[in-house]
C-alpha positions, 0 to 999 in steps of 0.5 A: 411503673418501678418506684423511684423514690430512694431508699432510706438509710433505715430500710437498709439497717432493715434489709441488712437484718432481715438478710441476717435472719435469713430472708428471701429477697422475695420476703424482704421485698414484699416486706418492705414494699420494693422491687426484688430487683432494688433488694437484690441491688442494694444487698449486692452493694453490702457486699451480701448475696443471696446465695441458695447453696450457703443458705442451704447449708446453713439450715442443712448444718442447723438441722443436723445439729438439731438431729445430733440433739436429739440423738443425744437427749435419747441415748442420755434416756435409754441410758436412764432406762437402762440403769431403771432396768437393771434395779430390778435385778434385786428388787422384789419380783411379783411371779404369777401363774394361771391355768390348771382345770378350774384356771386359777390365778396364783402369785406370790412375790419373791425377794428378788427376780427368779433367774430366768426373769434376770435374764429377760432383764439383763438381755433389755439392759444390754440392748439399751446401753447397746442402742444409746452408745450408738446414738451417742458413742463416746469420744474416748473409747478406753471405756468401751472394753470395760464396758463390755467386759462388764455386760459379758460377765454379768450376762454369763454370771446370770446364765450360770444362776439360771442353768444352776436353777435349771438344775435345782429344779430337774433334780427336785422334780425326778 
């Protein structure tokens, strides 16, 4: 049997809020003890719904923003990366070899990284930039040229180091 006692006016403040939230008819109801069919008429009366397709584009809105977050937090990181990586362009290299008949283990540290290690590091510094301004392409696009414009000629300076190292040693071997 249906009850029949009246609603409050404070079940509807309660139901107004619990609707804002987000809540089903079947959890407000549940919530407040009272038939859906009650829930249901007393929001149609604030003019409200509970409309599946609105509801689900708002949490499929919230979810896209929280996705387009992300993207952002890890473009921001691989730029981060990026400008980690390419530091060590000039830091001191640590090189090492093993091998030969007895398999010794040889190192030595260099000034800085030989070019073929310059290379290496140039190509994962242009795939992080790449990757985060997929993720995170700017607005204005006046910048992307230089920006890669730079990357080119950083990438063909370090190919002419190596190609000149290349040379240095084929020369000093023969």
């Amino acid at each position: 049997m249906a009850s029949t006692r009246p609603v409050t006016d404070e079940e509807r403040k309660e139901i107004r809020r619990l609707h804002g939230e987000g809540k089903s008819r079947n959890a407000i109801a549940k919530y407040l003890r009272r038939s859906g069919r009650t829930i249901s008429k007393i929001v149609a009366e604030m003019g409200l719904s509970f409309d599946r397709a609105t509801m689900t584009a708002v949490a499929t809105e919230a979810r896209s923003m929280d996705l387009a977050a992300r993207r952002l937090r890890l473009a921001e990181d691989l730029q981060v990366d990026a400008e980690r990586m390419r530091r060590q362009l000039w830091e001191p290299a640590v090189v090492f070899n093993f091998g030969g008949k007895d398999n010794t283990f040889e190192k030595r540290t260099l000034p800085e990284a030989p070019a073929e290690m310059k290379k290496t590091i140039m190509g994962a510094v242009g795939i992080a930039i790449d990757r985060s301004l997929k993720l995170a392409p700017p607005k204005d696009e006046t910048g992307t040229e230089e920006g890669i414009a730079l990357i080119t000629n950083l990438m063909s300076g370090l190919t002419a180091i190596h190609r000149a190292r290349q040379e240095q040693e084929a020369t000093e071997g023969a």
